[in-house]
Chimera marker file (.cmm) of the C-alpha trace (Angstrom):
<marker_set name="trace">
<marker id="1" x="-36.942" y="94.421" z="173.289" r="1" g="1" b="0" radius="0.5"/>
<marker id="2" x="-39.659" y="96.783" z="173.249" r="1" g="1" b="0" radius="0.5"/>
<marker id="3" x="-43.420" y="96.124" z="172.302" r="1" g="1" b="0" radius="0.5"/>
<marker id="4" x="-43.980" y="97.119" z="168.920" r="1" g="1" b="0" radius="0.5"/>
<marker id="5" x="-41.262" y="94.267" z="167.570" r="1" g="1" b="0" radius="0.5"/>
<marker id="6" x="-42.871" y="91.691" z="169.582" r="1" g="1" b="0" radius="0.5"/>
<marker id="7" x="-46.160" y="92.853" z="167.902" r="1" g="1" b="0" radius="0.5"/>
<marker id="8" x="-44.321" y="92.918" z="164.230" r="1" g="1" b="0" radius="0.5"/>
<marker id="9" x="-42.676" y="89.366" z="164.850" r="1" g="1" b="0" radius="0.5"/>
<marker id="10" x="-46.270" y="88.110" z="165.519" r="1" g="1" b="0" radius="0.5"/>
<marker id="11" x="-47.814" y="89.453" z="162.895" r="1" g="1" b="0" radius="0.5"/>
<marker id="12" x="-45.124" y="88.322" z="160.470" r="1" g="1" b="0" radius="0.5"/>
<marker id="13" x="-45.407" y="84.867" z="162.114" r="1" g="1" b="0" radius="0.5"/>
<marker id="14" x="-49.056" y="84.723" z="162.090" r="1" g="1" b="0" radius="0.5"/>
<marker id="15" x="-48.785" y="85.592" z="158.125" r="1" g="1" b="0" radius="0.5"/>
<marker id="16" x="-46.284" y="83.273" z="157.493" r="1" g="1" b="0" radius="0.5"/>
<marker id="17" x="-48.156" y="80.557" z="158.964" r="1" g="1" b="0" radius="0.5"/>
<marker id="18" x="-51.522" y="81.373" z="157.568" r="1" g="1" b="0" radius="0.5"/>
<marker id="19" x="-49.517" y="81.547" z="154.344" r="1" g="1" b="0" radius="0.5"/>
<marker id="20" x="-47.988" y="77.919" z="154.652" r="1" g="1" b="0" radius="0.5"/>
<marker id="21" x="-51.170" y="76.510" z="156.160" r="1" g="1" b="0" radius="0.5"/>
<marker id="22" x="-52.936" y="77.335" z="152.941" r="1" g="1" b="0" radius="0.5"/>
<marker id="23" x="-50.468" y="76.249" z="150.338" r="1" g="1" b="0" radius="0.5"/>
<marker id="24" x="-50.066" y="73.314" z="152.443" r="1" g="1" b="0" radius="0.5"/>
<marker id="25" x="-53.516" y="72.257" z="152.469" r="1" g="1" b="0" radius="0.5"/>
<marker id="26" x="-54.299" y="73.199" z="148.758" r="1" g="1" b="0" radius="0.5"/>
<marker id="27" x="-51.509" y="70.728" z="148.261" r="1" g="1" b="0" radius="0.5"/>
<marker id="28" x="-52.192" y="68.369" z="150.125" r="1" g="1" b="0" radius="0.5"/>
<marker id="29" x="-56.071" y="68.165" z="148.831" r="1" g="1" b="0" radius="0.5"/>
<marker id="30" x="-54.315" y="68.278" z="145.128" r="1" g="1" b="0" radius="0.5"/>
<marker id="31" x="-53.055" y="65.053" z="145.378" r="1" g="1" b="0" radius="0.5"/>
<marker id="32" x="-55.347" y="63.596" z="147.768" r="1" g="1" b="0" radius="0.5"/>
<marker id="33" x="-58.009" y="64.027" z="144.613" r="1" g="1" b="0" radius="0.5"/>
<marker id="34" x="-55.915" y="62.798" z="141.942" r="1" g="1" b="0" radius="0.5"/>
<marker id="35" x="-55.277" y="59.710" z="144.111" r="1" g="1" b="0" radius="0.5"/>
<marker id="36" x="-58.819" y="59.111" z="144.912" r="1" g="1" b="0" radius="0.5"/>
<marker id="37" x="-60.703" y="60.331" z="142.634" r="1" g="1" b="0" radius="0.5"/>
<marker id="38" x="-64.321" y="61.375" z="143.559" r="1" g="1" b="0" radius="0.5"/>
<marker id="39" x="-66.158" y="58.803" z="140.892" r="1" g="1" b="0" radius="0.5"/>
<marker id="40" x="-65.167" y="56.092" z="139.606" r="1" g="1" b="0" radius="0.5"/>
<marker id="41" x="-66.629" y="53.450" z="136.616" r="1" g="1" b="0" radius="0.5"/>
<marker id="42" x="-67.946" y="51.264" z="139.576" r="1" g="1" b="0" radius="0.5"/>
<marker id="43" x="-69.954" y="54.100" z="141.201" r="1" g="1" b="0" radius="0.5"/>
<marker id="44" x="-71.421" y="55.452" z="137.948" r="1" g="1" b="0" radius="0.5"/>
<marker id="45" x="-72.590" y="52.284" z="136.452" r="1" g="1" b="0" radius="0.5"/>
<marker id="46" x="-74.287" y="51.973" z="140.016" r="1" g="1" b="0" radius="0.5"/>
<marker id="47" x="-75.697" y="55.501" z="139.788" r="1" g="1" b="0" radius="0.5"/>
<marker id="48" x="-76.891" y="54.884" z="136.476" r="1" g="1" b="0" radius="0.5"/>
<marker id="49" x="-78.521" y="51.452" z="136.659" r="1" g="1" b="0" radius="0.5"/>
<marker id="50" x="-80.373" y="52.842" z="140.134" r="1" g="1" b="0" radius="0.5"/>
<marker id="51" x="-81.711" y="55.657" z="137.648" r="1" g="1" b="0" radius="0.5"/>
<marker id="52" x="-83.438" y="52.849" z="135.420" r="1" g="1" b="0" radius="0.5"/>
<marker id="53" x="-80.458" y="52.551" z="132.679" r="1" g="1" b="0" radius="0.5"/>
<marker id="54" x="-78.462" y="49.382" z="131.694" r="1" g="1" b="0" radius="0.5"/>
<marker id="55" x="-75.233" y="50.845" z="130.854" r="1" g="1" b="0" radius="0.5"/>
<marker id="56" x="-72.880" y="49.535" z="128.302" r="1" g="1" b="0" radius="0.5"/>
<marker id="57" x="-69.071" y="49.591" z="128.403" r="1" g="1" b="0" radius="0.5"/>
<marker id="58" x="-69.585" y="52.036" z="125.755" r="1" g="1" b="0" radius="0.5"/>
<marker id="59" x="-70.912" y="54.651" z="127.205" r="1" g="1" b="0" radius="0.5"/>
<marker id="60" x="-69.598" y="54.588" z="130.470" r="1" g="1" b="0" radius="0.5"/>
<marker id="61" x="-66.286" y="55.636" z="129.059" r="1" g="1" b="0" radius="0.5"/>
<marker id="62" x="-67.826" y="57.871" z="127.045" r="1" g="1" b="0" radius="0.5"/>
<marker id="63" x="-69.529" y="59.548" z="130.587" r="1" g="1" b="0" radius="0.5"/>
<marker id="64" x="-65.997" y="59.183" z="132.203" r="1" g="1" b="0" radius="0.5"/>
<marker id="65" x="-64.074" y="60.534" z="129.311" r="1" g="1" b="0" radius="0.5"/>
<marker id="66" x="-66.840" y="63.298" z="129.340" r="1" g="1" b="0" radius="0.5"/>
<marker id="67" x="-66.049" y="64.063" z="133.024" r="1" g="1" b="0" radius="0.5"/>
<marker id="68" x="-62.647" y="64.006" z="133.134" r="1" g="1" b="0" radius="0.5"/>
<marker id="69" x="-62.304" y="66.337" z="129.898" r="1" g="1" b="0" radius="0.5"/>
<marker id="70" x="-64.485" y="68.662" z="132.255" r="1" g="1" b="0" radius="0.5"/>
<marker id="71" x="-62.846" y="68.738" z="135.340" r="1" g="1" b="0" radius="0.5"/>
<marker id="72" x="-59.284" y="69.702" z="132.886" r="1" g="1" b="0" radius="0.5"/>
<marker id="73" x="-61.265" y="72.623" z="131.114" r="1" g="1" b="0" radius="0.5"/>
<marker id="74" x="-62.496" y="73.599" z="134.837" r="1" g="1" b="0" radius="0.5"/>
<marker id="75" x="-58.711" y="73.829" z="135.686" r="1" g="1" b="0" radius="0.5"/>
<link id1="1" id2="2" r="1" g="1" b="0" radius="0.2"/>
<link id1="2" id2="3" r="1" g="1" b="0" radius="0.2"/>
<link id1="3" id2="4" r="1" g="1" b="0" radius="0.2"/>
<link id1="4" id2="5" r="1" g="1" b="0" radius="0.2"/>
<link id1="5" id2="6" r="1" g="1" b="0" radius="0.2"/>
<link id1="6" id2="7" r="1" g="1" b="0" radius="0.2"/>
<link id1="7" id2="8" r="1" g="1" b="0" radius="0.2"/>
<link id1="8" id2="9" r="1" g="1" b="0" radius="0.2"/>
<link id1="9" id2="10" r="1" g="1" b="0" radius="0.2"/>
<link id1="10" id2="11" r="1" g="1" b="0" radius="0.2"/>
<link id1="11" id2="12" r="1" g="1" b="0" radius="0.2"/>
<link id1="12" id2="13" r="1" g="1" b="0" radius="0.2"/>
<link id1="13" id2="14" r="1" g="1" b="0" radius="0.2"/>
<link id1="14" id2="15" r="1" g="1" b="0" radius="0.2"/>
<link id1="15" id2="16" r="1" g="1" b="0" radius="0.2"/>
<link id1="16" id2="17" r="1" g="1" b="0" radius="0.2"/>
<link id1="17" id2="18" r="1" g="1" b="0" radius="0.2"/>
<link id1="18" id2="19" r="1" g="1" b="0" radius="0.2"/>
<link id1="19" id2="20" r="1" g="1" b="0" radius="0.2"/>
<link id1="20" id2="21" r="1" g="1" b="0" radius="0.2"/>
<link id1="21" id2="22" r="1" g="1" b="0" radius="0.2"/>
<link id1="22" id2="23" r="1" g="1" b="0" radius="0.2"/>
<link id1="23" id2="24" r="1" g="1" b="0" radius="0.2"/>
<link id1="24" id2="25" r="1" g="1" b="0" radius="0.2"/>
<link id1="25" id2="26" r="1" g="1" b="0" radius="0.2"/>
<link id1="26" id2="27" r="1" g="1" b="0" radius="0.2"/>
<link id1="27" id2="28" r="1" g="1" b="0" radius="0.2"/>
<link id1="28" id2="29" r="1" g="1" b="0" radius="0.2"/>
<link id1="29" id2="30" r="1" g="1" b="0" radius="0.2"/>
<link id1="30" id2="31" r="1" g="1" b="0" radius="0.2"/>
<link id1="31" id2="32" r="1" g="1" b="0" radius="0.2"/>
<link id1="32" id2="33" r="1" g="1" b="0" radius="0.2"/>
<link id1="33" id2="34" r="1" g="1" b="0" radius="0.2"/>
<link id1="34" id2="35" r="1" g="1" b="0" radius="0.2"/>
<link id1="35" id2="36" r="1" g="1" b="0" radius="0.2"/>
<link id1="36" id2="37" r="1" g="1" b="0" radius="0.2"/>
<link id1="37" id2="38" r="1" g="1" b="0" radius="0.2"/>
<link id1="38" id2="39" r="1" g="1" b="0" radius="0.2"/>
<link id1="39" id2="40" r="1" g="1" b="0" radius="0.2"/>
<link id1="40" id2="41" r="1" g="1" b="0" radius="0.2"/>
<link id1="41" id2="42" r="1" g="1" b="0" radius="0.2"/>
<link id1="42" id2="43" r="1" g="1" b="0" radius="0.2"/>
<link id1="43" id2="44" r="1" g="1" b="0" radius="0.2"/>
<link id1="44" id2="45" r="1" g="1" b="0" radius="0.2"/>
<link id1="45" id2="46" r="1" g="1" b="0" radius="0.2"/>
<link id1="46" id2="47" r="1" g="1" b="0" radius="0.2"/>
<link id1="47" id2="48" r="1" g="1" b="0" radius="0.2"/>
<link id1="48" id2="49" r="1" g="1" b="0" radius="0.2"/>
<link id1="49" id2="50" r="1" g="1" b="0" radius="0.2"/>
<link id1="50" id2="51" r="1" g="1" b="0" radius="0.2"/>
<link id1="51" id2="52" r="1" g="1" b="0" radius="0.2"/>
<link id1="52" id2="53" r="1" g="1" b="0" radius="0.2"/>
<link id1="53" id2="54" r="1" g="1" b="0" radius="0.2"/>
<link id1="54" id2="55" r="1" g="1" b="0" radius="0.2"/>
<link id1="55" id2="56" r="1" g="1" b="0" radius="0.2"/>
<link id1="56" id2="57" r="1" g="1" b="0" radius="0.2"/>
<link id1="57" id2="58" r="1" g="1" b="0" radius="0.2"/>
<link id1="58" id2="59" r="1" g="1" b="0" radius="0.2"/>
<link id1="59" id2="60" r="1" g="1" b="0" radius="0.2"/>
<link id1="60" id2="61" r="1" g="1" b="0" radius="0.2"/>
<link id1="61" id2="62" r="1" g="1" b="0" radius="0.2"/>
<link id1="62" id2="63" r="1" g="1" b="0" radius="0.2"/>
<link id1="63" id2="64" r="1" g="1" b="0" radius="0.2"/>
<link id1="64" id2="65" r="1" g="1" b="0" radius="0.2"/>
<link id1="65" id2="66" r="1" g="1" b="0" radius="0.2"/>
<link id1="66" id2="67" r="1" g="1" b="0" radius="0.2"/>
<link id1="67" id2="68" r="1" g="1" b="0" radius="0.2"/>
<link id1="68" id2="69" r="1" g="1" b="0" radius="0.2"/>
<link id1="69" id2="70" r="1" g="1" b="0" radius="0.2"/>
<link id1="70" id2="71" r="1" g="1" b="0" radius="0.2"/>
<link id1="71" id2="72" r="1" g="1" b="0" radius="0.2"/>
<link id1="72" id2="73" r="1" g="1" b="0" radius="0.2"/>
<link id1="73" id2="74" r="1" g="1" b="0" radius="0.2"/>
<link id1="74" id2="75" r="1" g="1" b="0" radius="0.2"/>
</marker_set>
């Protein structure tokens, strides 16, 4: 075979892999951060009681219903 389809097959397979590598990862990250999400009630009752505030049930769901309705409108 001569040079230049050596060069195109690498090419191609360097695209195709760069390609999949991305989708793969994007993928991958998707449902790593649905099934951990990055805050939870636990860590924002913390968060808020370390900045001087006694949270109530109440209003932590209304901070994680606030959040969540964010990160969908983000999307």
């Amino acid at each position: 075979m001569s040079t230049g389809i050596w060069i195109l097959i690498v090419v191609l397979g360097v695209l195709v892999g760069l390609t999949g590598g991305f989708f793969g990862a994007r993928h991958y990250m998707q449902n790593y951060l649905k099934q951990n999400p990055p805050i939870s009630e636990e860590m924002l009752r913390t968060m808020m009681m370390q900045m001087g505030q006694r949270p109530s049930e109440k209003k932590l769901h209304q901070m994680l219903n606030s959040m969540k309705a964010a990160s969908k409108d983000s999307k």
